[in-house]
C-alpha positions in Angstrom: -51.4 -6.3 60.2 -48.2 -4.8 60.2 -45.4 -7.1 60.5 -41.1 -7.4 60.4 -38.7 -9.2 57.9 -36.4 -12.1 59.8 -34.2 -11.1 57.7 -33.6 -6.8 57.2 -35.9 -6.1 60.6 -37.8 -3.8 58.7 -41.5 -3.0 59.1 -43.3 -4.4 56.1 -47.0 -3.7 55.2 -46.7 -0.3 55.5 -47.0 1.5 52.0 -45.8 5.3 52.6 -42.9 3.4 54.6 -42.3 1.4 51.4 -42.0 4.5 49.4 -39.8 6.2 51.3 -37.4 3.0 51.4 -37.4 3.0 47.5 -37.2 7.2 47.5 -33.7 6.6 49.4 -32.4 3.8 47.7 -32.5 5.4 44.3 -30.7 8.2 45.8 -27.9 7.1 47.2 -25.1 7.1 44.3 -23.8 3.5 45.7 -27.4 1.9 45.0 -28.2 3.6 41.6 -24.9 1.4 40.1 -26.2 -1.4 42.1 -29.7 -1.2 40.9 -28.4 -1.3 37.6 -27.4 -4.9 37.9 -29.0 -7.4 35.9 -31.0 -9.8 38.6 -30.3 -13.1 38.5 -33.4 -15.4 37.5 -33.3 -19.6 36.7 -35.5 -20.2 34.1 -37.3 -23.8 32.8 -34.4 -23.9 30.5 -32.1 -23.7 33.5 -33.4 -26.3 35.5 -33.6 -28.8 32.7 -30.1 -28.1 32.2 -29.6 -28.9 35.9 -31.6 -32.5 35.1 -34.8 -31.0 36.7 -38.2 -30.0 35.2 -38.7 -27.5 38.4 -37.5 -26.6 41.8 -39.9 -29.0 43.2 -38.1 -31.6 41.9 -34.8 -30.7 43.5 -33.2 -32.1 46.2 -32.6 -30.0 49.1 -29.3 -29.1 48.8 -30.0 -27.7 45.0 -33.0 -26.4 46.1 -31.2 -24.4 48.3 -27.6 -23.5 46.1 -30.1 -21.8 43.5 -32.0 -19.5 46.5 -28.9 -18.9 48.4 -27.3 -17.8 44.7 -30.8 -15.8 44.2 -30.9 -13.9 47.8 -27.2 -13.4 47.3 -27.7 -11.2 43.8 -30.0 -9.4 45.9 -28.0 -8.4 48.4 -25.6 -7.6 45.9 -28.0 -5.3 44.2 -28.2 -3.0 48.0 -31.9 -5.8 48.3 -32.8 -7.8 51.5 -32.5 -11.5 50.7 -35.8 -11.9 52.6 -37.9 -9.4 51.6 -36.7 -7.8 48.4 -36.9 -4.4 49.8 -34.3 -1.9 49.5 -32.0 -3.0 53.1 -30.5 0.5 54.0 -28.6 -0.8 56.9 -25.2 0.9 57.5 -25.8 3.1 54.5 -24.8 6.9 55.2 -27.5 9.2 53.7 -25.5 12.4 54.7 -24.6 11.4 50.6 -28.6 11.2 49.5 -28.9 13.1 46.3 -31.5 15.6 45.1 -34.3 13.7 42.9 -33.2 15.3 39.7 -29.0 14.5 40.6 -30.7 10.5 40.8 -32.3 10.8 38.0 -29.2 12.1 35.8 -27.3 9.6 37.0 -30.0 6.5 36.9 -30.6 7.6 32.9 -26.8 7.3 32.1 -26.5 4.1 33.7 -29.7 3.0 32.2 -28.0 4.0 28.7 -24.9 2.5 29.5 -26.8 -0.6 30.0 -28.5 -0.8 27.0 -24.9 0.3 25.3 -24.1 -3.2 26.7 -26.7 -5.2 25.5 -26.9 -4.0 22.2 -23.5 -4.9 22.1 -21.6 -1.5 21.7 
């Protein structure tokens, strides 16, 4: 059954609908530099640094800074806070690149990453 994220508005459960969300997003320019950022994860470590041994154990309001931080990388990232999928809301696709212009410019981010982690 096919249903709609509270939060984006988006149809969900629909697989080619899914595709096509993802074929965009990696084709705007704006998004590929976006989806390029590292997400933002808590680990075990993270929460015992917080005095926790999970999220269970947190009250509410901490519960809730660590999602609300979580959704908001997502956003960041051109992601729906709800859902995860790609929200293309406002975005102009008159700029939607050809798949081969994406994929130039997806591996020199990718390399510029890794640049970064290895420390260059």
């Amino acid at each position: 059954m096919d249903k709609v994220c509270n939060c984006c508005g988006q149809l969900e459960g629909v697989q080619e609908y899914d595709h096509k969300l993802w074929d965009i997003y990696h084709r705007l320019p704006e998004m590929v530099s976006r989806s390029h950022i590292e997400p933002l994860v808590y680990t075990q470590s993270d929460f015992e640094e917080m005095g926790y041994h999970s999220m269970r154990d947190m009250d509410d309001e901490s519960r809730d800074s660590v999602m609300h931080s979580m959704e908001r990388n997502m956003v960041e990232r051109g992601l729906c806070g709800g859902c995860g999928r790609p929200n293309l809301v406002g975005r102009d696709l008159s700029e939607l690149m050809t798949e081969e212009e994406a994929r130039d410019l997806h591996d020199m981010y990718a390399e510029i990453e890794a640049e970064r982690r290895a420390g260059c």
